[in-house]
N, C-alpha and C positions, 0 to 999 in steps of 0.2 A: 599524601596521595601524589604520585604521582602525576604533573600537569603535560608532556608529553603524549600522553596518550589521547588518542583523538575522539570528539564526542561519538561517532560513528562505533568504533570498538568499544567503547562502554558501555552503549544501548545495546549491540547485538548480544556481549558478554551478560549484560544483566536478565535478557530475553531467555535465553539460552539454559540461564542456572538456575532463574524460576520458575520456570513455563515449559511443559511436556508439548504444548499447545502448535499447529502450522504459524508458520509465520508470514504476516501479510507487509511485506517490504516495498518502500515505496523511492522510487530517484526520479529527481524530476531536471532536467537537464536545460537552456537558454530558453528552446524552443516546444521540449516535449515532455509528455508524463509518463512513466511506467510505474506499474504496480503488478505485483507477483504474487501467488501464496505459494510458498516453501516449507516441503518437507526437509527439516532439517535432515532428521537421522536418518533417511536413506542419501540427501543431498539430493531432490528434484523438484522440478518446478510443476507445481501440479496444473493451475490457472493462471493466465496472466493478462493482462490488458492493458494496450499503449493509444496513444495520443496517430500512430502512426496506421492504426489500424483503418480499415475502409472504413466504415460505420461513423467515425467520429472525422477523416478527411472529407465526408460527402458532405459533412454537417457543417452550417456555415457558422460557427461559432467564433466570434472572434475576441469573448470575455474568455480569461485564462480561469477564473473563477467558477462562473457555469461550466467551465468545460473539466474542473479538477471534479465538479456536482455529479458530473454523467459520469466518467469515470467508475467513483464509490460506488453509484448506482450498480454500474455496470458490473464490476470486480465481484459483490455481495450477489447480483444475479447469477454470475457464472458460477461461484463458489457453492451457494445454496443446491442448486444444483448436479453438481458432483458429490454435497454431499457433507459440505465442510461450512459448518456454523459457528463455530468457536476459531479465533485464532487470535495472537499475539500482536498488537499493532510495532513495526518496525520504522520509526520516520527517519532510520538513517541517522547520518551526519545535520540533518535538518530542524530546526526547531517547530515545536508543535504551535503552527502560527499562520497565517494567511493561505496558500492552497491548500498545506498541506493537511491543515485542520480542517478545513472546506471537505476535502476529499476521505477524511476518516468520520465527519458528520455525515456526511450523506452515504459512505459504507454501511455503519450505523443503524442508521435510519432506514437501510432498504433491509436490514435484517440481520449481517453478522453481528458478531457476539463479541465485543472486546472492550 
């Protein structure tokens, strides 16, 4: 195997080859969260939900924890809604481990399917 290759491109590769499924991709950056679902096969971004949106800067939340919680909630609320129940979990270059498991439990939990 190749060690070169970055954890990021082997999860999206492995997403990809097994799963016909949207894909719900997650980057979380120093200060903020973004989460997407993505239609791969046309390439667009059907839902998406950031840390930077109003809803979540009114809120005074100052655990990165509860706030990765609202997030999933919120992501699985707008999803369910358009329509989209099933999708591919994408954690990136990221291990599945402190927010970013936080925020694919409480996705989870509010309803999609992955």
């Amino acid at each position: 195997m190749n060690t070169n290759i970055s954890r990021k491109t082997r999860t999206r590769f492995k997403l990809k080859k097994v799963s016909s499924r949207k894909r719900l991709s997650v980057f979380k950056s120093n200060n903020h969260l973004y989460v997407q679902i993505i239609n791969d096969e046309k390439g667009i971004t059907l839902v998406s939900v950031s840390t930077l949106e109003k809803i979540f800067r009114d809120k005074t939340i100052s655990n990165r924890k509860k706030l990765a919680e609202e997030i999933g909630k919120e992501i699985a609320k707008r999803s369910l809604k358009k329509g989209i129940k099933s999708v591919a979990f994408d954690k990136g270059k990221y291990r599945y481990h402190g927010i970013i498991k936080i925020l694919a439990d409480s996705a989870r939990n509010a309803g999609l399917d992955f």
